[in-house]
N, CA, C and O of each residue as an XYZ file, in Angstrom:
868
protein
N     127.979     63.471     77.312
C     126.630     64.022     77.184
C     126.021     64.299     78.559
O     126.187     63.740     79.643
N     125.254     65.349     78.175
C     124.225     66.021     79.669
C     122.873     65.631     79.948
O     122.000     66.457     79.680
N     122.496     64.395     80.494
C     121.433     63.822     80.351
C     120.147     64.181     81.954
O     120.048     63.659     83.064
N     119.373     65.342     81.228
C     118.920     66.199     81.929
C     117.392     65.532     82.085
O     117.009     64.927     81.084
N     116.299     65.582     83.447
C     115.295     65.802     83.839
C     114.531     66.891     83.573
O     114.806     67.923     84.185
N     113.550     66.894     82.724
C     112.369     68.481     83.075
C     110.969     68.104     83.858
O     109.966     67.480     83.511
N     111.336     68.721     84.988
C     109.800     68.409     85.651
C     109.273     70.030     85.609
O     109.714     71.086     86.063
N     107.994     69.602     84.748
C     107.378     71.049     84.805
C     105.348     70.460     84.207
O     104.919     69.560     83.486
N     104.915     71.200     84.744
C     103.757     70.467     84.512
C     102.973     71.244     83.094
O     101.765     71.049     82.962
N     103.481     71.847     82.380
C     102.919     72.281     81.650
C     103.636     71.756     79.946
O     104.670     72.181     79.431
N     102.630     70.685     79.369
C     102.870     70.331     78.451
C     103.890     70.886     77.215
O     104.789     70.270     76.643
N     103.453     72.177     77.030
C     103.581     73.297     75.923
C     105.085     73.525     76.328
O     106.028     73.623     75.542
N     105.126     73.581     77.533
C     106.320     74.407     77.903
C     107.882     73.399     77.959
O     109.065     73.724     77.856
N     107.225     72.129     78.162
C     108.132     71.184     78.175
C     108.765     70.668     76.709
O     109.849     70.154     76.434
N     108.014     70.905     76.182
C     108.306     70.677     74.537
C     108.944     71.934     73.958
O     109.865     71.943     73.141
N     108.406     72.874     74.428
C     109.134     74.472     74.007
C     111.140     74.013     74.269
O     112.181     74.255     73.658
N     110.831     73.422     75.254
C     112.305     73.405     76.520
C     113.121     72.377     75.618
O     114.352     72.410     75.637
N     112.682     71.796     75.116
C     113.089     70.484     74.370
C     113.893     70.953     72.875
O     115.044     70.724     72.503
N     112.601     71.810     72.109
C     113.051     72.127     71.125
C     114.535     73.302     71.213
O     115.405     73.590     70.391
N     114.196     73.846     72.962
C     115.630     74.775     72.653
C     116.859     73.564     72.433
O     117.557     73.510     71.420
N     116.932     72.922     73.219
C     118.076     72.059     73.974
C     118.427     71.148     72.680
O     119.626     70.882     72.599
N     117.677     70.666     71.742
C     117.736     70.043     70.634
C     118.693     70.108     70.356
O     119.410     69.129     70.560
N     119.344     71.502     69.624
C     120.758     72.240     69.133
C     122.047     71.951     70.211
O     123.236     71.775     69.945
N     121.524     71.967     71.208
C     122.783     71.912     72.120
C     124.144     71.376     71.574
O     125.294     71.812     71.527
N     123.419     70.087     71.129
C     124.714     68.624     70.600
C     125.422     68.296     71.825
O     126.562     67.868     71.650
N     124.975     68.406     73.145
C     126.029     67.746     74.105
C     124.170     67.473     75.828
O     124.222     67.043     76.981
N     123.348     67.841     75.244
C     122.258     67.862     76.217
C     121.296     67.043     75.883
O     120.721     67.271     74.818
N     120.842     65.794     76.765
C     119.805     64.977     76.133
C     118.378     65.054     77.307
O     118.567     64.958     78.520
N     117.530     65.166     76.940
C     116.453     65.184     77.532
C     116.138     63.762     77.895
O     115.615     63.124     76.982
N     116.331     63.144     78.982
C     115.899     61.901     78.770
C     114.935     61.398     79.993
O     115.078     60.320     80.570
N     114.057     62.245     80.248
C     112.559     61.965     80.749
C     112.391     63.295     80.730
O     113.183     64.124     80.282
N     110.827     63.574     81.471
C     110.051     64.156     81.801
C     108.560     63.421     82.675
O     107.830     62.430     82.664
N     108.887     65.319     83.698
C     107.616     64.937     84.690
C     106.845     65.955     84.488
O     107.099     66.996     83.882
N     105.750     65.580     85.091
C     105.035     66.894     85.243
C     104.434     67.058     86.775
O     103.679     68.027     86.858
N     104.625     66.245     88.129
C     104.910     66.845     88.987
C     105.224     66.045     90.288
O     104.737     64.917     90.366
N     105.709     66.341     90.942
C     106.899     65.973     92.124
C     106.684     64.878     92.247
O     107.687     64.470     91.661
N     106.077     63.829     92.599
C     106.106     62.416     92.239
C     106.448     61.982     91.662
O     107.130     60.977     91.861
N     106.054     62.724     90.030
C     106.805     61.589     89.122
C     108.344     61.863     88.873
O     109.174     60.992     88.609
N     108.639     63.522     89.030
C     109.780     63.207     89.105
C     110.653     62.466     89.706
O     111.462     61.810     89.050
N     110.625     62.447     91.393
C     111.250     61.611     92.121
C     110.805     60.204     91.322
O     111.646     59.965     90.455
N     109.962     59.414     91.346
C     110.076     58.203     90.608
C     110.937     57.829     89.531
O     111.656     56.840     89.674
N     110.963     58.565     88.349
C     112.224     59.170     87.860
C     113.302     59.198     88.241
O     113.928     58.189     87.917
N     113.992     60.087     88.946
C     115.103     60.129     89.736
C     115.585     58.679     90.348
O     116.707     58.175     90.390
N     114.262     58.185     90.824
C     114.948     56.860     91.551
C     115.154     55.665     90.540
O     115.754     54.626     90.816
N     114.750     55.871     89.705
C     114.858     54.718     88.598
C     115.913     55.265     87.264
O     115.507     54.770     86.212
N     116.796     55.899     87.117
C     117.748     56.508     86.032
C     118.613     56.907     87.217
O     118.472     56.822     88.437
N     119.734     57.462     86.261
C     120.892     58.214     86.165
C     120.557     59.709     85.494
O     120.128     59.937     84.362
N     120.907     60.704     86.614
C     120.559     61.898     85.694
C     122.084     62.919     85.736
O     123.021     62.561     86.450
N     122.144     63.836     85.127
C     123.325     64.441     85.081
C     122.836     65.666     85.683
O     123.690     66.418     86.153
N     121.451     66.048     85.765
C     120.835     67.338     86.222
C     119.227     67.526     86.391
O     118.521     66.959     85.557
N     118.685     68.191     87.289
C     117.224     68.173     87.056
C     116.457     69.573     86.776
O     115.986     70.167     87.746
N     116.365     69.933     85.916
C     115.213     71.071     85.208
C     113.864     71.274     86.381
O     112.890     70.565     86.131
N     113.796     71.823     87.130
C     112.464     71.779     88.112
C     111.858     73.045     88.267
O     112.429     73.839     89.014
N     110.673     73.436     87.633
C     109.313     74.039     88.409
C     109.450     74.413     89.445
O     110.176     73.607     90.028
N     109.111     75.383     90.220
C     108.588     75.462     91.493
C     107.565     75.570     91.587
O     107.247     76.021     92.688
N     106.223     75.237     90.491
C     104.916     75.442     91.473
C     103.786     74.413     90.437
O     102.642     74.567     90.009
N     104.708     73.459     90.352
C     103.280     71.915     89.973
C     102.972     71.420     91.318
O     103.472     71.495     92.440
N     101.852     70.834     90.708
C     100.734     70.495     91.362
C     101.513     69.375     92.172
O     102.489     68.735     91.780
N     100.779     69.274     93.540
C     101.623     68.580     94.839
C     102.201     69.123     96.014
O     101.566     69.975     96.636
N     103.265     68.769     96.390
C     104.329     69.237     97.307
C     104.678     70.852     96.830
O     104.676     71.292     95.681
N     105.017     71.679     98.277
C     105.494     73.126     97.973
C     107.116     72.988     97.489
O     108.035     72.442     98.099
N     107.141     73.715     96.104
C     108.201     73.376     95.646
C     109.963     73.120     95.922
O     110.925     72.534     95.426
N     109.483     74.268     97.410
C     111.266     74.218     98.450
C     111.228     73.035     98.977
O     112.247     72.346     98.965
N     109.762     72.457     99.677
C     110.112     71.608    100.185
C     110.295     69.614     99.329
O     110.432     68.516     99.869
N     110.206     70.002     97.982
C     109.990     68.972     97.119
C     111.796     68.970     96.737
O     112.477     67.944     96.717
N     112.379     70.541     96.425
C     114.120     70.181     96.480
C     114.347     69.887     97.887
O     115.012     68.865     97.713
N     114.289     70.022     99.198
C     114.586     69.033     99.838
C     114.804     67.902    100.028
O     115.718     67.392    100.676
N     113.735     67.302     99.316
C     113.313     65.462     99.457
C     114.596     65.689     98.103
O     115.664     65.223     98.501
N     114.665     66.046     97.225
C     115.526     65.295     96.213
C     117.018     65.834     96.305
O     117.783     65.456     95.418
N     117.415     66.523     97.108
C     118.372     67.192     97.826
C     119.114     66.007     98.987
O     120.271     65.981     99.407
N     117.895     65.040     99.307
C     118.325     64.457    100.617
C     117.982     63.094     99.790
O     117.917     62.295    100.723
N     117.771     62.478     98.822
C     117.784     61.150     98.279
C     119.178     61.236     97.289
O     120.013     60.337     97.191
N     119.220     62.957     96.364
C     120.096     62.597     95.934
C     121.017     64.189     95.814
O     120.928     65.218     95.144
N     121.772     63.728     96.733
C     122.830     65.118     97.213
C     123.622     65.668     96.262
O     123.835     66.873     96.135
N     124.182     64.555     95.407
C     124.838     64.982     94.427
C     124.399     65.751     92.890
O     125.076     66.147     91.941
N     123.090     65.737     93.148
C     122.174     65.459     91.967
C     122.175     67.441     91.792
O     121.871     68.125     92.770
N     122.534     68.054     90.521
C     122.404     69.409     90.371
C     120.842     69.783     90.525
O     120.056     68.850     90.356
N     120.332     71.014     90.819
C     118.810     70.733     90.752
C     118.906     72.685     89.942
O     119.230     73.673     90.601
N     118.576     72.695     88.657
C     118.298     73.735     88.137
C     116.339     74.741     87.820
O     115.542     74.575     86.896
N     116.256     75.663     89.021
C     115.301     76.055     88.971
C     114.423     77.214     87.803
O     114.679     78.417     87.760
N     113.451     76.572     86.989
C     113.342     77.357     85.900
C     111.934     77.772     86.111
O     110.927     77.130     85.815
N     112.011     78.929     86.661
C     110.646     79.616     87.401
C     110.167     80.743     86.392
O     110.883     81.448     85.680
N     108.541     80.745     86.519
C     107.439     81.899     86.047
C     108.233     82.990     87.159
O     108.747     83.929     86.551
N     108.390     83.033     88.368
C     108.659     83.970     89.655
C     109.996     84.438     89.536
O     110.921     83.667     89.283
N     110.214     86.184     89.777
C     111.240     87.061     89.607
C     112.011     86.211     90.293
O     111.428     85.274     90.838
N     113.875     86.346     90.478
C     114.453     85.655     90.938
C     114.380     86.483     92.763
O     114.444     85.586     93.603
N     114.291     87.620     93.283
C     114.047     88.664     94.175
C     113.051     87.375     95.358
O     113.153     87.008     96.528
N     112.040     87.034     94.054
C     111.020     86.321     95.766
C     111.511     84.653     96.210
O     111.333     84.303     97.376
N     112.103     83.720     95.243
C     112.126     82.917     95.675
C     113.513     82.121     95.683
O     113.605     81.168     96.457
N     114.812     82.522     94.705
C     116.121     82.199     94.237
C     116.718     81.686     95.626
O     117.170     80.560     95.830
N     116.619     82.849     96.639
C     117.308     82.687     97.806
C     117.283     81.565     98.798
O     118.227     81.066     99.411
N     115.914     81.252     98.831
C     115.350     80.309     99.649
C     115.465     78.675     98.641
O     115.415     77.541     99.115
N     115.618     79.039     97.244
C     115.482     77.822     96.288
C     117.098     77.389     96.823
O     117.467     76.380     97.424
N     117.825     78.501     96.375
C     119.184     77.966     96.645
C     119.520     77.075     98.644
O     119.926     75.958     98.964
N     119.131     78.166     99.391
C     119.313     77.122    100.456
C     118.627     76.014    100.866
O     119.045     75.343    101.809
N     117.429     75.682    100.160
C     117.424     74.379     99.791
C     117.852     73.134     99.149
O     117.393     71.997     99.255
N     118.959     73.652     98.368
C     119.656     73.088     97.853
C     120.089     72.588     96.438
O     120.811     71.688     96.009
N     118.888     74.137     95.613
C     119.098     74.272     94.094
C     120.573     75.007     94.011
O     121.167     75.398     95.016
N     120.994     75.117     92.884
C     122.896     75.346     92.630
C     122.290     76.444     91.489
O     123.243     77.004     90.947
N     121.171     76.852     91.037
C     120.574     77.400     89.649
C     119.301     77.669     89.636
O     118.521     76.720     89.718
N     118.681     79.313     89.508
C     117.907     79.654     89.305
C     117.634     80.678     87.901
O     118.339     81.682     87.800
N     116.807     80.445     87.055
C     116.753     80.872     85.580
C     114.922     81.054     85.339
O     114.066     80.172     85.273
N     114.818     82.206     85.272
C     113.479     82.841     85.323
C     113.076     82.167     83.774
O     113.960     82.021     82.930
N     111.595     81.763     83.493
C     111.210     81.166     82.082
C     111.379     82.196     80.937
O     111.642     81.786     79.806
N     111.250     83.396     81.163
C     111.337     84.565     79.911
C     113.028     84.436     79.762
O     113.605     84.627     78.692
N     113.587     84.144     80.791
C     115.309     84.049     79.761
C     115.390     82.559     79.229
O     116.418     82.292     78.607
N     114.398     81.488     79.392
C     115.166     80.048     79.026
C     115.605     80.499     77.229
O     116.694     79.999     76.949
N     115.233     80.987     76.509
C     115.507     80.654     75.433
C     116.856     81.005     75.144
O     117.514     80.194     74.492
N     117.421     82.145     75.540
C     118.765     82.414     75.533
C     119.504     81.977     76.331
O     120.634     81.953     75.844
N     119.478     81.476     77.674
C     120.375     81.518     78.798
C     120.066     79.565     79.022
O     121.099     79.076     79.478
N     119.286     78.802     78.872
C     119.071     77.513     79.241
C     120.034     76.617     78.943
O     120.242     75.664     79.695
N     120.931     76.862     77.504
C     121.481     75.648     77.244
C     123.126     76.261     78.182
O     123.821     75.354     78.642
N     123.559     77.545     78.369
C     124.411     77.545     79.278
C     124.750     77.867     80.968
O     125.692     78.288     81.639
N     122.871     77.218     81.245
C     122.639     77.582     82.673
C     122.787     75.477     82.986
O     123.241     74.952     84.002
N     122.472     75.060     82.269
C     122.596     73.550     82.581
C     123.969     72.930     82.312
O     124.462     72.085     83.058
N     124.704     73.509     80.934
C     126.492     73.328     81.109
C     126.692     74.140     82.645
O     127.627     73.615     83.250
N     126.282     74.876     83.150
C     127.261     75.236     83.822
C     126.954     74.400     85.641
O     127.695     74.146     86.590
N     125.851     74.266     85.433
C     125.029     73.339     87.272
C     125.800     72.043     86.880
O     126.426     71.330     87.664
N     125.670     71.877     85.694
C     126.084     70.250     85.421
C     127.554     69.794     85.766
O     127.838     68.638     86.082
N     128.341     70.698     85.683
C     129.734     70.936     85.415
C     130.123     71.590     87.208
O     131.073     72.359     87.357
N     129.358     71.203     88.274
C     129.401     71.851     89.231
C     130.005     73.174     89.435
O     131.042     73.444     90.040
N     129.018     74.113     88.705
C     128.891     75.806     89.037
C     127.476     76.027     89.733
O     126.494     75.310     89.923
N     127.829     77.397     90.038
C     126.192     78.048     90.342
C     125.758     78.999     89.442
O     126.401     79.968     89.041
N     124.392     78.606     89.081
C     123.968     79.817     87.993
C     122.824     80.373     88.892
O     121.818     79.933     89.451
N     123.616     81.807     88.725
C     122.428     83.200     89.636
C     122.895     84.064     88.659
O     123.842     83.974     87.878
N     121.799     85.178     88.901
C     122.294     86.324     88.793
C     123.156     87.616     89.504
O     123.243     87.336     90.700
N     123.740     88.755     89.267
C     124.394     89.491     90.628
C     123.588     89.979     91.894
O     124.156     90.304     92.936
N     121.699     90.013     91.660
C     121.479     90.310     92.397
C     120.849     89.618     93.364
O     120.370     90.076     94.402
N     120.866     88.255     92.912
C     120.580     86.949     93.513
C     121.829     86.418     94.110
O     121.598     85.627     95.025
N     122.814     86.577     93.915
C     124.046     86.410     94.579
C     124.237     87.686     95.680
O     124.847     87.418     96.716
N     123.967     88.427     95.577
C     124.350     89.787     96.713
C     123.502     89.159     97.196
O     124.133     88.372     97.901
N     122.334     88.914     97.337
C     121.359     88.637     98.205
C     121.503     87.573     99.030
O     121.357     87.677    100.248
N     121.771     86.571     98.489
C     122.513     85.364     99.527
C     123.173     85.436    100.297
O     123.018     84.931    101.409
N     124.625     86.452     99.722
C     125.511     86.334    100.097
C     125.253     87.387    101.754
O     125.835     87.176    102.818
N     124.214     88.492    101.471
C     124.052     89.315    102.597
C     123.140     88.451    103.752
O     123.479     88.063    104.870
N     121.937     88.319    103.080
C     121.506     86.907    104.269
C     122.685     85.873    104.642
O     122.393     85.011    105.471
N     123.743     85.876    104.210
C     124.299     84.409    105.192
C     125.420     85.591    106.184
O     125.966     85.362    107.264
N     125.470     86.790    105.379
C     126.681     87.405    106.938
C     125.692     87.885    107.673
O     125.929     88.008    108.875
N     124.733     88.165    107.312
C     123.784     88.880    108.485
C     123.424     88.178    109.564
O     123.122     88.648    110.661
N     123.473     86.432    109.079
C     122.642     85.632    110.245
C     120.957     86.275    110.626
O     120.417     87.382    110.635
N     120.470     84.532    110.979
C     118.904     84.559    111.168
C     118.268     85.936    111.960
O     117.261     86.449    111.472
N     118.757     86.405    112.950
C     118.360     86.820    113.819
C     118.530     88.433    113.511
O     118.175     89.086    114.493
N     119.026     89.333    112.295
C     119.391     90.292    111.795
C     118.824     90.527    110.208
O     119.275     91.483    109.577
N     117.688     89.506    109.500
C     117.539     89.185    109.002
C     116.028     89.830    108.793
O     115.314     89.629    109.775
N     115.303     90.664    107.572
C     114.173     90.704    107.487
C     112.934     90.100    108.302
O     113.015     89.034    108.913
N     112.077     90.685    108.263
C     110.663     89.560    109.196
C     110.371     88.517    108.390
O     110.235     87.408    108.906
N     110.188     88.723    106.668
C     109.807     87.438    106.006
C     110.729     86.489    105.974
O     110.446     85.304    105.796
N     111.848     86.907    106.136
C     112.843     85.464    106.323
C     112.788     84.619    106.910
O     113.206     83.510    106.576
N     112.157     84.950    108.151
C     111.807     84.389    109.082
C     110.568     83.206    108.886
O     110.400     82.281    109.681
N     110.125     83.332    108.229
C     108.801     82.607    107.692
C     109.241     81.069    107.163
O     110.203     80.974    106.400
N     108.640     80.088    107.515
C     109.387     78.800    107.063
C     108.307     78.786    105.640
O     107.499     79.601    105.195
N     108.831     77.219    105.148
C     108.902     77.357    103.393
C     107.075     77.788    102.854
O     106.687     78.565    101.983
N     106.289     76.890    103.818
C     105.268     76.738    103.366
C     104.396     78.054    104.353
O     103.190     78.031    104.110
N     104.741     78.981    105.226
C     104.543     80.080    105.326
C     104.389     81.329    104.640
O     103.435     82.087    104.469
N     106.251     81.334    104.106
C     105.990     81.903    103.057
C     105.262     82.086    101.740
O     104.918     83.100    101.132
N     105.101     80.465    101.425
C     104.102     80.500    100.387
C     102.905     81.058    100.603
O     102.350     81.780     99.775
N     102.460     80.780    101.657
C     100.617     81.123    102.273
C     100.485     83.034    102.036
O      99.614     83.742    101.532
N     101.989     83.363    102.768
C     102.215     84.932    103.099
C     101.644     85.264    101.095
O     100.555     85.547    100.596
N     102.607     85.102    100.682
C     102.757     85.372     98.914
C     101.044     85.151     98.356
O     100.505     86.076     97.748
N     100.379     84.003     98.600
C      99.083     84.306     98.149
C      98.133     84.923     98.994
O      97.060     85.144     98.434
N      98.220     85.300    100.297
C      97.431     86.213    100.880
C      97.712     88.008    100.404
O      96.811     88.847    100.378
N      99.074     88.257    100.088
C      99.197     89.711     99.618
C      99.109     89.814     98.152
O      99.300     90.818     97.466
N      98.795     88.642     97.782
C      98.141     88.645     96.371
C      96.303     88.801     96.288
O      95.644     88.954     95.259
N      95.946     88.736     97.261
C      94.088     88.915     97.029
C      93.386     87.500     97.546
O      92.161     87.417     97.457
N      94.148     86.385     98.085
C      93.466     85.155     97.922
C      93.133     85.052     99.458
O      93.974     85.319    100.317
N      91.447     84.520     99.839
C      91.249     84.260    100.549
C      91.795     82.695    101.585
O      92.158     81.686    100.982
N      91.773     82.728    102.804
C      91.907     81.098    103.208
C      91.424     80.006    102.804
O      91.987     78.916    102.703
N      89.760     80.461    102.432
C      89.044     79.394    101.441
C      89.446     78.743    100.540
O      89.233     77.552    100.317
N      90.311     79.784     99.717
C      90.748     79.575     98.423
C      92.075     78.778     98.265
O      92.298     77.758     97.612
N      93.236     79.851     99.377
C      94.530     79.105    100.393
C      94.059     78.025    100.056
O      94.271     77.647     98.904
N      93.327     77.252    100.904
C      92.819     75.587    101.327
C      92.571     74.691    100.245
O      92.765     73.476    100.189
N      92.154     75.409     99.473
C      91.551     74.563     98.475
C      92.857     74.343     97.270
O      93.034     73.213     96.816
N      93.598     75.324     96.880
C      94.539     75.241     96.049
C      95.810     74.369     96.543
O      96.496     73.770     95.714
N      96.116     74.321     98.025
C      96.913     74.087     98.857
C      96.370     72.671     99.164
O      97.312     71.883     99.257
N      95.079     72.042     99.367
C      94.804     71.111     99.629
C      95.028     71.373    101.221
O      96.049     70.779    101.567
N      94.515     71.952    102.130
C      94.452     72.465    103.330
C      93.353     72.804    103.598
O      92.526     73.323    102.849
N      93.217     72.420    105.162
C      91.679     72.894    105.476
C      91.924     74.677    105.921
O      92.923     75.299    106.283
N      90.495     75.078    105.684
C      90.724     76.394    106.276
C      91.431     76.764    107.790
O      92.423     77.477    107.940
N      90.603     76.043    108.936
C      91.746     76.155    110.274
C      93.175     75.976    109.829
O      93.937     76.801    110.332
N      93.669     75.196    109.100
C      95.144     75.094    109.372
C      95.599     76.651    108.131
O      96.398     77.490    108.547
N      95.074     76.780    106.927
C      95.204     78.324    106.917
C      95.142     79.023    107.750
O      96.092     79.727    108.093
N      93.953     79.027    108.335
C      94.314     80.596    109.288
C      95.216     80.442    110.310
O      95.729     81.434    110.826
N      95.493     79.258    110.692
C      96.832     79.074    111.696
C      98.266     79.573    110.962
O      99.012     80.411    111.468
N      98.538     78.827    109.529
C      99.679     79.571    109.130
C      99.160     81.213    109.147
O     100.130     81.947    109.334
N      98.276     81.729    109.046
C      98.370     83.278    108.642
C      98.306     83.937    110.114
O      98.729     85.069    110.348
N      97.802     83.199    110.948
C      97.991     83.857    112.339
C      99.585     83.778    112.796
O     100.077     84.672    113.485
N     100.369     82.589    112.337
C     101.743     82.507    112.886
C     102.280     83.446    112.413
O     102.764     84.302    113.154
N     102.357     83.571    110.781
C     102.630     84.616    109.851
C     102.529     86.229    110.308
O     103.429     87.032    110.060
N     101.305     86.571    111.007
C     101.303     87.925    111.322
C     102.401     87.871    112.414
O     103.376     88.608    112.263
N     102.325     86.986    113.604
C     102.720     86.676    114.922
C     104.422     87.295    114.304
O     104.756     88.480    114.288
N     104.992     86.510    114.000
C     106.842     86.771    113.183
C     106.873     87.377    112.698
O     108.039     87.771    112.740
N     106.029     88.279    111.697
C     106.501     89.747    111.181
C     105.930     90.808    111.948
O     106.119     91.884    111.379
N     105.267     90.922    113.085
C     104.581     92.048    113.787
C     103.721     92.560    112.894
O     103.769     93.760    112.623
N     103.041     91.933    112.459
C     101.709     92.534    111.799
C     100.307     92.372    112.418
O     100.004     91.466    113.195
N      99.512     93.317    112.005
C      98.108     92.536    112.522
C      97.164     92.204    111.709
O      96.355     91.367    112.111
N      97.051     92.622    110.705
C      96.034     92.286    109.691
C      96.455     92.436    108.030
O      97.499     93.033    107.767
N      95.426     91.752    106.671
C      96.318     91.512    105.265
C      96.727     92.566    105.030
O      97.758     92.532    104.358
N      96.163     94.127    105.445
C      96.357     95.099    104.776
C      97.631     95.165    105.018
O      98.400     95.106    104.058
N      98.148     95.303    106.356
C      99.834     95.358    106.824
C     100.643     94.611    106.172
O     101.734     95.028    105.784
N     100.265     93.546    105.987
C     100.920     92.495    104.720
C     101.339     92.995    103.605
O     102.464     93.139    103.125
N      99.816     93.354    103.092
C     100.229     94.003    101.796
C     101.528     94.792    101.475
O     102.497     94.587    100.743
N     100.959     96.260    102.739
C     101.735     97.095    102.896
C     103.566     96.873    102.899
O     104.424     97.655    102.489
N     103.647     96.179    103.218
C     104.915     94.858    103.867
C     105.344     94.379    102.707
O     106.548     94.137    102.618
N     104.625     94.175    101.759
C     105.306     93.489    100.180
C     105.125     93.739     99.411
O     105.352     93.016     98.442
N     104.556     95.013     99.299
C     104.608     96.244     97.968
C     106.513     96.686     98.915
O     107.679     96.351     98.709
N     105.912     97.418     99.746
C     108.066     97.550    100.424
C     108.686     97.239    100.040
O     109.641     97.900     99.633
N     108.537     95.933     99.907
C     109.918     94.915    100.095
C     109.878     94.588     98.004
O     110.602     93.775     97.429
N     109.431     94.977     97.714
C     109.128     94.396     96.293
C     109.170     92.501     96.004
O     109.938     91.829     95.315
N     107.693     91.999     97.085
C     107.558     90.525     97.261
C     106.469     90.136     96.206
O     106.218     88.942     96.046
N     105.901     90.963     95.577
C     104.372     91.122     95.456
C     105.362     90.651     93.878
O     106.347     91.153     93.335
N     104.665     89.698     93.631
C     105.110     88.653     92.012
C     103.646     89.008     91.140
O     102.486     89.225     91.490
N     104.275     88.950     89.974
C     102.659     88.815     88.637
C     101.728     87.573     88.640
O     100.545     87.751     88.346
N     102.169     86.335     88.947
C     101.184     85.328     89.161
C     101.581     84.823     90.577
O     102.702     84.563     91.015
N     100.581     84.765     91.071
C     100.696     83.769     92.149
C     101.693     82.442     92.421
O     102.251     81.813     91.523
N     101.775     82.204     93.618
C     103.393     81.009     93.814
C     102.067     79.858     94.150
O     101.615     79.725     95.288
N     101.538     79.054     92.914
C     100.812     77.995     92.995
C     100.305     77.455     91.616
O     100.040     78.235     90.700
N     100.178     76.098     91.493
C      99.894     75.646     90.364
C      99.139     76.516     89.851
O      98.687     76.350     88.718
């Protein structure tokens, strides 16, 4: 048996996740979190065969939350089941050290053989989440887009500023004061040669970065 973690902070959705996996006959749900704390607490107190994880409950930025459980528990599969296209965040999930990224509009069809397969040490992507990796790792850092360049919690800041959100707002959702916003958004322009949001914008309508909900609880 596949005795799986769901950390996701949304009640409805965790029970939705449950009732797929029910049928499985080889997948047991045997906790749930609803956000990065409790999972790790979790984690440190069981045996898991795999972890079901969110990227955007409330707490820690979600790359840097598979880190911490990446580096307590290395062996541990970490399957990412995101609201966010796989295009803005798969790449960066995976070199943190997820093995599986699965957008929420496919869990109902694709969930019970995206967790046989992380569990069973595979990687579940898609082809264009795999080209994409695979071209960021021959290209190397330095040949590499401007947003790549952006570390984890940069990028996040970048993603809700070309979404409409002020620093005020940054701060407050982020639990950040405004100075240290506008410091990430000043570094942020600084590494992509930009000077102001509009260029941003401009910059991730391009690149097709610009997601339907925001990358935050």
């Amino acid at each position: 048996m596949i005795r799986i973690l769901i950390a996701d902070d949304h009640d409805i959705l965790r029970a939705g996740l449950k009732h797929i996996l029910s049928d499985s006959g080889d997948i047991i749900v045997g906790g749930e979190a609803s956000n990065g704390a409790d999972a790790l607490t979790l984690l440190r107190n069981g045996h898991w065969d795999a972890i079901v994880l969110d990227l955007t409950m409330p707490g820690r930025n979600g790359i840097e939350l598979i880190k911490q459980i990446k580096t307590e528990f290395p062996a541990l599969p970490i399957l990412i089941l995101s609201m966010h296209k796989e295009d803005i965040y798969a790449v960066r999930a995976l070199k943190a050290g997820a093995v599986g990224y699965l957008c929420k509009d496919n869990a109902e069809s694709m969930l019970v053989s995206a967790i046989r397969k992380v569990a069973s040490g595979g990687l579940f992507i898609n082809q264009s989440v795999a080209e994409s990796f695979t071209r960021n790792a021959l290209q190397g850092h330095n040949t590499q887009l401007p947003h790549n360049s952006l570390t984890d919690r940069n990028y996040q800041i970048f993603l809700m500023l070309v979404q409409g959100m002020g620093v005020s707002e940054i701060g407050r959702r982020l639990n950040l004061s405004v100075k240290t916003v506008s410091t990430h958004k000043a570094n942020i322009m600084a590494k992509m040669g930009l000077n102001n949001t509009a260029e941003m914008v401009r910059y991730a309508i391009q690149h097709d970065l610009i997601d339907d909900d925001p990358p935050v609880p």
